[in-house]
DOLO-610396 format. One record per residue (C-alpha): residue in one letter; x, y, z. Coordinates in nm, 3 decimals. Each point is the difference from the previous one (the first is absolute). Layout:
<recs>
 residuo      px      py      pz
       a       X       Y       Z
...
</recs>
This chain:
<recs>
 residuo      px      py      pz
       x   0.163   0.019   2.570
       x   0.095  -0.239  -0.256
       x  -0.259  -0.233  -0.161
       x   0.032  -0.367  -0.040
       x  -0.175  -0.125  -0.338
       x   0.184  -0.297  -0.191
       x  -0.159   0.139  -0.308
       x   0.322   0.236   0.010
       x   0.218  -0.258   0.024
       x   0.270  -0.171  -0.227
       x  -0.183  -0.366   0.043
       x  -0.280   0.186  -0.161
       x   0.116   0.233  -0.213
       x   0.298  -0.173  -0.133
       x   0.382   0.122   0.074
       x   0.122   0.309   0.017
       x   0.297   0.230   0.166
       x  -0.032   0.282   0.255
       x   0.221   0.278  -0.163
       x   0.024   0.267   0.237
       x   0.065   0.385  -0.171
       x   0.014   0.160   0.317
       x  -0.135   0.366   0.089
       x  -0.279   0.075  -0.258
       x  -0.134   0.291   0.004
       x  -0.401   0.027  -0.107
       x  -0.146   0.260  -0.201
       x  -0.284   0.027   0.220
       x   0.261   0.120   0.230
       x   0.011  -0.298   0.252
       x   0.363  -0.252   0.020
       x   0.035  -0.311   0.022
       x   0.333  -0.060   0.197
       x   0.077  -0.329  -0.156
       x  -0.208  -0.113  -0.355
       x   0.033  -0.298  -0.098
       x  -0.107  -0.159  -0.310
       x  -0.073  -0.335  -0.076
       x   0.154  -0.102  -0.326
       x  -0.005  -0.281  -0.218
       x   0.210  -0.075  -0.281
       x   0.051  -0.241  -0.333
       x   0.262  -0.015  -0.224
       x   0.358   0.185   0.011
       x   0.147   0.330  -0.042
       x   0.209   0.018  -0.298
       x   0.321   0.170   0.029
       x  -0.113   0.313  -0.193
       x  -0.273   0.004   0.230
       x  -0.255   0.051  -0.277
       x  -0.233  -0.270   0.006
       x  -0.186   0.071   0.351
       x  -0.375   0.063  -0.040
       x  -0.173   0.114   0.300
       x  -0.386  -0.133   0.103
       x  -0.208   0.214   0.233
       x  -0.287  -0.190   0.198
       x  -0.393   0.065   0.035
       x  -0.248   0.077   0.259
       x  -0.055  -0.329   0.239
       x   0.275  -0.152  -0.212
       x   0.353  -0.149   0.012
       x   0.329  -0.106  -0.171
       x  -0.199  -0.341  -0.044
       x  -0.230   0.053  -0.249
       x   0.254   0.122  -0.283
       x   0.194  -0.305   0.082
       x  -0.274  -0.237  -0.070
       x  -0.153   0.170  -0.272
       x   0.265   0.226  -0.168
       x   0.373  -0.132   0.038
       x   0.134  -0.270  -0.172
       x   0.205  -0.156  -0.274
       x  -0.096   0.033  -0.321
       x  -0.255   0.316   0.072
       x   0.081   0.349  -0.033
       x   0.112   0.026   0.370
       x   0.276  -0.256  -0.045
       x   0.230   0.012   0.256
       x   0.240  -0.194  -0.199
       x   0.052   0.328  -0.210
       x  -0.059   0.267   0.295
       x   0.021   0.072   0.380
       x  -0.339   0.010   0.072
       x  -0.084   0.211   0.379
       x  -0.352   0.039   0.134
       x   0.043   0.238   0.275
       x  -0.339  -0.036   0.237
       x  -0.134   0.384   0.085
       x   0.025   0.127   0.304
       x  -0.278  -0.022   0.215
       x  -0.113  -0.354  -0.142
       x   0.072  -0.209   0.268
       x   0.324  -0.108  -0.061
       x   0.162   0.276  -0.057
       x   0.022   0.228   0.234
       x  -0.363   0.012   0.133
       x  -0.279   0.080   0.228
       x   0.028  -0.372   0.150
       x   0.377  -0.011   0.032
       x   0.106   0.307   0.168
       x   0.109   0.067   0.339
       x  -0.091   0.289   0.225
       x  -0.267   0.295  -0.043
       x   0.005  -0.086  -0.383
       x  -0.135  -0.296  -0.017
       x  -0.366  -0.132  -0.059
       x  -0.217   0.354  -0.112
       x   0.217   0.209   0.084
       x   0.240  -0.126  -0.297
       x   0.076   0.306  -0.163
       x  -0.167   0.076  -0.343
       x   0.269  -0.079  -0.343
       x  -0.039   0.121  -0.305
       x   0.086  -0.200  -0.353
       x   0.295   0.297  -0.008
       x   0.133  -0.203   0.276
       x  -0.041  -0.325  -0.121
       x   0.201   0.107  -0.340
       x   0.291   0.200   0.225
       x   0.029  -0.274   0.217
       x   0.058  -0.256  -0.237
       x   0.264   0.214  -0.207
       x   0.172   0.036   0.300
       x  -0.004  -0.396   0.043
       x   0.107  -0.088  -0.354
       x   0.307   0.217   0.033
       x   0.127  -0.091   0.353
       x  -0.048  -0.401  -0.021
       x   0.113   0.027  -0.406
       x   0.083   0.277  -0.155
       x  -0.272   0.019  -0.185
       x  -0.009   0.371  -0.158
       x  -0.224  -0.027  -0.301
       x  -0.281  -0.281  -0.062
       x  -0.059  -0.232  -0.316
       x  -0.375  -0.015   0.114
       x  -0.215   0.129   0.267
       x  -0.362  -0.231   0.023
       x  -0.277   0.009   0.194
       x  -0.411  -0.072   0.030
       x  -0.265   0.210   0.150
       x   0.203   0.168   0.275
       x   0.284  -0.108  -0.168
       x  -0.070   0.181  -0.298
       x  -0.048   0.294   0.222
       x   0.385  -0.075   0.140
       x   0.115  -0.019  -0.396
       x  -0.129   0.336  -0.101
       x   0.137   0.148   0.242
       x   0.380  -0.154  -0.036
       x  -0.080   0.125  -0.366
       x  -0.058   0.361   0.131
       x   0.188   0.050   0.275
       x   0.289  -0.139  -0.122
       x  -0.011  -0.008  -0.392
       x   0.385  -0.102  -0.056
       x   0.005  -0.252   0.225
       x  -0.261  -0.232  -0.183
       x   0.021  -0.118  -0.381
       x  -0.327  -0.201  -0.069
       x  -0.286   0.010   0.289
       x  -0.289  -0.244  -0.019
       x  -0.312   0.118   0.180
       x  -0.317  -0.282   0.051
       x  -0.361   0.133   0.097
       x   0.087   0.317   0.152
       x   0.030   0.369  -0.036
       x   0.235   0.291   0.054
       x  -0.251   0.209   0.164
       x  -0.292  -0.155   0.196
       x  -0.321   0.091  -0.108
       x  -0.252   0.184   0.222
       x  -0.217  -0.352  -0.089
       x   0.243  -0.204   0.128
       x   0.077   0.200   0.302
       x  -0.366  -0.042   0.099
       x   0.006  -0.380  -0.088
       x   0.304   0.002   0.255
       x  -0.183   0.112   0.257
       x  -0.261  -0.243  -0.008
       x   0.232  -0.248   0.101
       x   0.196   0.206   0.254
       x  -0.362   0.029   0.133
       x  -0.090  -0.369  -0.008
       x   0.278  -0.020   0.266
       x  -0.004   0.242   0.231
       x  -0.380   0.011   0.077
       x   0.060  -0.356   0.088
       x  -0.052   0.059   0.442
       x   0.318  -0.255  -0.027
       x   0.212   0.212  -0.118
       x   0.012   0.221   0.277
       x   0.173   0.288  -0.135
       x   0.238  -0.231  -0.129
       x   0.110  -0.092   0.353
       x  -0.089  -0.361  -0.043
       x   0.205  -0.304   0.122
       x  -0.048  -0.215  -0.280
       x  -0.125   0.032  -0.381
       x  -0.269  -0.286   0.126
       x  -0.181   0.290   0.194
       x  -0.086   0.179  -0.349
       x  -0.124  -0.283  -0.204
       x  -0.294   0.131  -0.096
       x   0.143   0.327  -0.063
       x   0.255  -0.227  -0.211
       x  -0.297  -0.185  -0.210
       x  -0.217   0.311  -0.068
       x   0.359   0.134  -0.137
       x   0.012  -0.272  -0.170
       x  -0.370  -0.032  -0.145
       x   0.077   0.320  -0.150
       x   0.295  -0.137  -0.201
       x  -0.252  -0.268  -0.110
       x  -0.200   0.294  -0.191
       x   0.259   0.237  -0.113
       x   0.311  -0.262  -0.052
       x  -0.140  -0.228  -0.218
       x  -0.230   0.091  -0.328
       x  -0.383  -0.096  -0.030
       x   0.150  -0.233  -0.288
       x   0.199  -0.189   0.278
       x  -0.299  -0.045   0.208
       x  -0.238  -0.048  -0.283
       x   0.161  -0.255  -0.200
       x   0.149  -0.217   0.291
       x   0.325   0.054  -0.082
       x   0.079  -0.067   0.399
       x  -0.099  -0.350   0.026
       x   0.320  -0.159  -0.078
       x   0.092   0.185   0.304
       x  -0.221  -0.212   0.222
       x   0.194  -0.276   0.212
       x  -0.072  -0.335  -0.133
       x  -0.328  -0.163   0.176
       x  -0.115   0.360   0.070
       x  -0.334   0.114  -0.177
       x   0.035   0.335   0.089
       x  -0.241   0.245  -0.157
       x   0.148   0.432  -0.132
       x  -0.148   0.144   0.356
       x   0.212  -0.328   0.209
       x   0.324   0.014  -0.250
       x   0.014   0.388   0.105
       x  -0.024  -0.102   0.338
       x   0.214  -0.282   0.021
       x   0.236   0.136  -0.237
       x   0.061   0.381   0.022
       x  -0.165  -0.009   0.350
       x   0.233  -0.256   0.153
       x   0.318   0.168  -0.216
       x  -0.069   0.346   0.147
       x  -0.114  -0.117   0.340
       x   0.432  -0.142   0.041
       x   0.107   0.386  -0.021
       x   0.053   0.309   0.233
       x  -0.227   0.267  -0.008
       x   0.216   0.270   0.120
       x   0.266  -0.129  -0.267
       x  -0.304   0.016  -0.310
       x  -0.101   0.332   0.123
       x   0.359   0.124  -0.009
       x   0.023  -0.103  -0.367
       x  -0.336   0.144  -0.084
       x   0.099   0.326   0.157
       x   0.298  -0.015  -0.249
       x  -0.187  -0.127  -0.314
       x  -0.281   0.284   0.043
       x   0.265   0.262  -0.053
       x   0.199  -0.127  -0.232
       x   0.122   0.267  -0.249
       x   0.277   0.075  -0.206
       x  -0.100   0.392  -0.055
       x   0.152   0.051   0.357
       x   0.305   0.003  -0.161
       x  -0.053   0.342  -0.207
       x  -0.246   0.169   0.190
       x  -0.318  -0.183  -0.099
       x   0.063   0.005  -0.349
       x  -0.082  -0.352  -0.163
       x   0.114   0.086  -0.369
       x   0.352   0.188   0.125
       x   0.019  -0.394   0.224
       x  -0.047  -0.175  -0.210
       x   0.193   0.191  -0.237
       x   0.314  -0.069   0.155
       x   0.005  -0.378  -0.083
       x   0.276  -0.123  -0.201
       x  -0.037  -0.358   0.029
       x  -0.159  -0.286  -0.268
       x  -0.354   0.011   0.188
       x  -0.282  -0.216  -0.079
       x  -0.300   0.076   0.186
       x  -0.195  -0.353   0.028
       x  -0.390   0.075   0.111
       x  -0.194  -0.354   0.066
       x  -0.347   0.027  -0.198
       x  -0.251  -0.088   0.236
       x   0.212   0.192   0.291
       x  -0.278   0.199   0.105
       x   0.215   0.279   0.256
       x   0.284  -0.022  -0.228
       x  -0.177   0.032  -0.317
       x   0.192  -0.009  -0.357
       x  -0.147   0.377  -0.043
       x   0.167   0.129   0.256
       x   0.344  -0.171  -0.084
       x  -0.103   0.171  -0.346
       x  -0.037   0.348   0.126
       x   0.329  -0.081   0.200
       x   0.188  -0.123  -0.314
       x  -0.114   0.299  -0.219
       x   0.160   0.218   0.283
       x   0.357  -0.165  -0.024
       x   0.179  -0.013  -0.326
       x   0.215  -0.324   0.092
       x  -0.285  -0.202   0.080
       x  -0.213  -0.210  -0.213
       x  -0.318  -0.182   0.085
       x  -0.047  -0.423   0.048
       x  -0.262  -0.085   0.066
       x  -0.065  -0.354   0.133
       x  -0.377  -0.186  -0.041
       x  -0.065  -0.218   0.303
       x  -0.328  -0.069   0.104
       x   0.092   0.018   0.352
       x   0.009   0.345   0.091
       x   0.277   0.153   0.224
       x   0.076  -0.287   0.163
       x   0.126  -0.150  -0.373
       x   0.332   0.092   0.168
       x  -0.022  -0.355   0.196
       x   0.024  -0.163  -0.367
       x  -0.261  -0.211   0.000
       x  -0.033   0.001  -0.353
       x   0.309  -0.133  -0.265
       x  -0.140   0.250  -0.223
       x   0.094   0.277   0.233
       x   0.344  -0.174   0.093
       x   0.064  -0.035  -0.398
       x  -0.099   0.379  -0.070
       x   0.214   0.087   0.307
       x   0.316  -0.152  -0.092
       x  -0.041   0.108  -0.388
       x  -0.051   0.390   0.094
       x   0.288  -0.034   0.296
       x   0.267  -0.179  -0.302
       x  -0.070   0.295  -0.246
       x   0.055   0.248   0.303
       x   0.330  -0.143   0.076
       x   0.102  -0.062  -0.344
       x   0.008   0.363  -0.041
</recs>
């Protein structure tokens, strides 16, 4: 049964296209008869077809954010200079996804999708709708990052410069755990019901305790400590750190589908390159030939810059950037100029390569 929730729609999200790559099989073993992916694009193809750079999505997250905080004249994303495609992952809601399946797939019985699948499937797209056979740029933050190691492994001549943002090629046993937490803030929620709820409304406070837990691991004490929120507060609000969590992250996490963040969670937990030779990281990571800068966030405190660092040491194309932001993982949102500055700077010496 399908899901109704106008957070997954494009009123919401902003627009996008429904590109359909039909039969896809999953390397958990499961198909999906008909995958669609929803696409959005900026800029044009040239005719040698060499200017396309390719952004993966996050956990929760859309197309929308790297539109508002990432594209645009005059940055390093330009889409006056290059065709700029953010293909949303599968299982994110838009996508092909828990909430918008028919038949005995749909809600928890969605079948579980690896980041392998995410990167075949959108290969598979880039050639059929364009002919695209070899990338000027794959990007991509947190789970994206995830998505952009992986294009850089599994298929090394098919990607020249790779950009990955707070995340790792191998989750951590750490962040595996930390994973869990919120997978568990949802499913002990009596709402839930196995996942065999009617609407995301019956799991709110499944959704907010999710959500709470974002508050402590998302953001840095230095966010919290030296109010760097309260611009954030509506104007005539006097909202103190516990309410702006609430009213903020609560209220913002509280929109989604559980069964579609627990897909992605699934997903994110097992993300790892090394599955591609055996479970060896250094012979992965090994194999990439592309320009690859490796951008920790400072305060990120699952993605930390130590273990990009062990990462980077691991891979002889990649170098280390790391990027100071006082608000933790969720810097990604760009809250700061200072991170959008440091962003664009790293991002125009990767593609100037």
């Amino acid at each position: 049964m399908t899901v109704q929730n106008p957070f997954y729609t494009p009123e919401v999200q902003g627009p996008y296209q429904m590109i359909s790559i039909g039969r896809f099989e999953l390397e958990e073993g499961e198909v999906l008869e008909d995958l669609q992916l929803a696409v959005s694009t900026h800029g044009q193809l040239n005719d040698e077809k060499d200017n396309a750079i390719l952004i993966a999505t996050w956990f929760s997250g859309t197309h929308q954010t790297w539109e508002q905080v990432y594209i645009g004249e005059g940055r390093a994303l330009d889409p006056s200079k290059y065709f700029i495609v953010i293909i949303n992952q599968i299982g994110n809601g838009l996508s092909t996804s828990s909430n918008n399946i028919d038949g005995a797939q749909a809600g928890p019985n969605f079948p579980k999708v690896r980041i392998g699948d995410d990167v075949r499937a959108q290969k598979i797209l880039l050639e059929q709708e364009w002919g695209i056979t070899k990338l000027f740029a794959v990007l991509g933050g947190s789970m994206g990052a995830q998505q952009t190691w992986e294009w850089a492994v599994r298929f090394p001549d098919s990607v020249e410069r790779a950009g990955a943002i707070a995340g790792t090629a191998q989750n951590t046993p750490h962040d595996f755990l930390f994973t869990k937490t919120l997978i568990d803030a949802i499913t002990s929620d009596p709402g839930f019901n196995g996942g065999n709820y009617t609407s995301h409304t019956e799991v709110e406070a499944g959704l907010r305790r999710h959500a709470d837990i974002w508050a402590v691991m998302g953001f840095s004490t230095e966010y919290w400590k030296t109010e760097f929120w309260k611009p954030l507060v509506p104007e005539g609000q006097e909202w103190n750190f516990e309410e702006f969590s609430q009213n903020f992250l609560g209220t913002l996490f509280a929109q989604m589908d559980p069964n579609v963040l627990l897909s992605m969670a699934w997903k994110w937990q097992r993300g790892d390159v090394a599955r591609n030779t055996d479970g060896d990281l250094a012979a992965a990571l090994g194999r990439v030939q592309a320009k690859f800068f490796d951008m920790p966030i400072s305060s990120d405190m699952f993605f930390p810059p130590a273990d990009a660092q062990a990462e980077v040491e691991l891979c002889p194309a990649a170098e280390l950037r790391v990027i100071e932001s006082t608000c933790g993982h969720f810097g990604l949102f760009g809250f700061e100029t200072t991170y959008f500055d440091q962003v664009d700077a790293h991002l125009n010496e990767l593609f100037s390569a």
